[in-house]
C-alpha positions in Angstrom: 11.7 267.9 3.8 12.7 271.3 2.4 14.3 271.5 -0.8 17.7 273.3 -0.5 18.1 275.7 -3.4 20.6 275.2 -6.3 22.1 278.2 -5.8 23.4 277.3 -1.9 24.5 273.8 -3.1 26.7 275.7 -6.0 27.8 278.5 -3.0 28.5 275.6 -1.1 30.6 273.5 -3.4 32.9 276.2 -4.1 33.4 277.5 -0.5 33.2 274.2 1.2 35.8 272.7 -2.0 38.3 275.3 -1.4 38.0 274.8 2.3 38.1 271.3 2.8 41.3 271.4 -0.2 43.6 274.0 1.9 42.5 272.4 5.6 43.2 268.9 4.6 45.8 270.4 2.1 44.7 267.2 -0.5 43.2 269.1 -3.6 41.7 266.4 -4.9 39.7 265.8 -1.9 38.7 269.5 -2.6 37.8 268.7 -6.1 35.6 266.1 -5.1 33.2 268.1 -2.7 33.4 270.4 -5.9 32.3 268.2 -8.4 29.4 266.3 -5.7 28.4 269.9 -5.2 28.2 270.8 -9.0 26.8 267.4 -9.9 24.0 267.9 -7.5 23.5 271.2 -8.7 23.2 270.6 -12.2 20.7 267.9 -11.6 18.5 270.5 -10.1 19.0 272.7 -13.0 17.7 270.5 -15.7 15.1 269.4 -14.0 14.3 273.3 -13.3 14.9 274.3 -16.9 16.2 271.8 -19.2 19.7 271.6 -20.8 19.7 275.1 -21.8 19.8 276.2 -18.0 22.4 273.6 -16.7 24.6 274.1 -19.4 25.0 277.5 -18.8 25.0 277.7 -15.0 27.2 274.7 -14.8 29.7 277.1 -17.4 29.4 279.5 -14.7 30.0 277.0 -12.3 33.2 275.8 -13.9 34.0 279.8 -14.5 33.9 280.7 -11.1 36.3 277.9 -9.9 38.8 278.6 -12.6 38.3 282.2 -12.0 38.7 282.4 -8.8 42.3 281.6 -9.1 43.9 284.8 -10.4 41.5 286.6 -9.0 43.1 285.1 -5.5 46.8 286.7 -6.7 44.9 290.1 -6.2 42.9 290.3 -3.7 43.8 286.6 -1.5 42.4 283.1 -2.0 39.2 283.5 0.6 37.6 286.7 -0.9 38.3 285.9 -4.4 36.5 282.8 -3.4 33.5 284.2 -1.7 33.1 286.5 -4.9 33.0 283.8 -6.9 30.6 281.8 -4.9 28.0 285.2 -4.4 28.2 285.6 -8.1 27.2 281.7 -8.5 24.7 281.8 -6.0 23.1 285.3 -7.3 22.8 284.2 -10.8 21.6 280.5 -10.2 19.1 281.9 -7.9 17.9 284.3 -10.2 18.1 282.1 -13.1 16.7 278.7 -11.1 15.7 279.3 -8.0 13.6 282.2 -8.0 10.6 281.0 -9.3 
């Protein structure tokens, strides 16, 4: 079976967290597809490159969920989410995933 890269399992948790947190309107059922995502994730990262690398992309997990937030008050909740998510996925892919 294909391996699904850690940077579409990070895109994933924080689109598919947000979504499943406004349409069931439960945030913590939100915040537990975003932590199985991240968890996942960051097990792929330190296999990938070691404590160094999933420390820092799992900070930049965290960052993008927190920062999506005010980021939502200026430009609305779904694109400040998808930013946050494309600058996830970029950087994991070109710190993990690449090569």
């Amino acid at each position: 079976m294909a391996r699904v890269p850690s940077s579409v399992v990070a895109a994933a948790g924080l689109v598919g967290g947000y979504a499943v947190a406004r349409w069931t309107k439960k945030r913590p059922l939100g915040g537990v597809v975003l932590g199985a995502a991240g968890i996942a994730a960051g097990r792929e990262w330190h296999k990938l490159g070691g404590v160094p690398v999933a420390a820092g992309l799992g900070a930049l997990y965290l960052a993008g969920f927190a920062g999506s937030h005010p980021l939502a008050k200026k430009v609305g909740a779904w694109p400040a989410v998808f930013g946050a998510a494309g600058v996830v996925a970029a950087t994991t892919w070109a710190v993990a995933d690449r090569g």
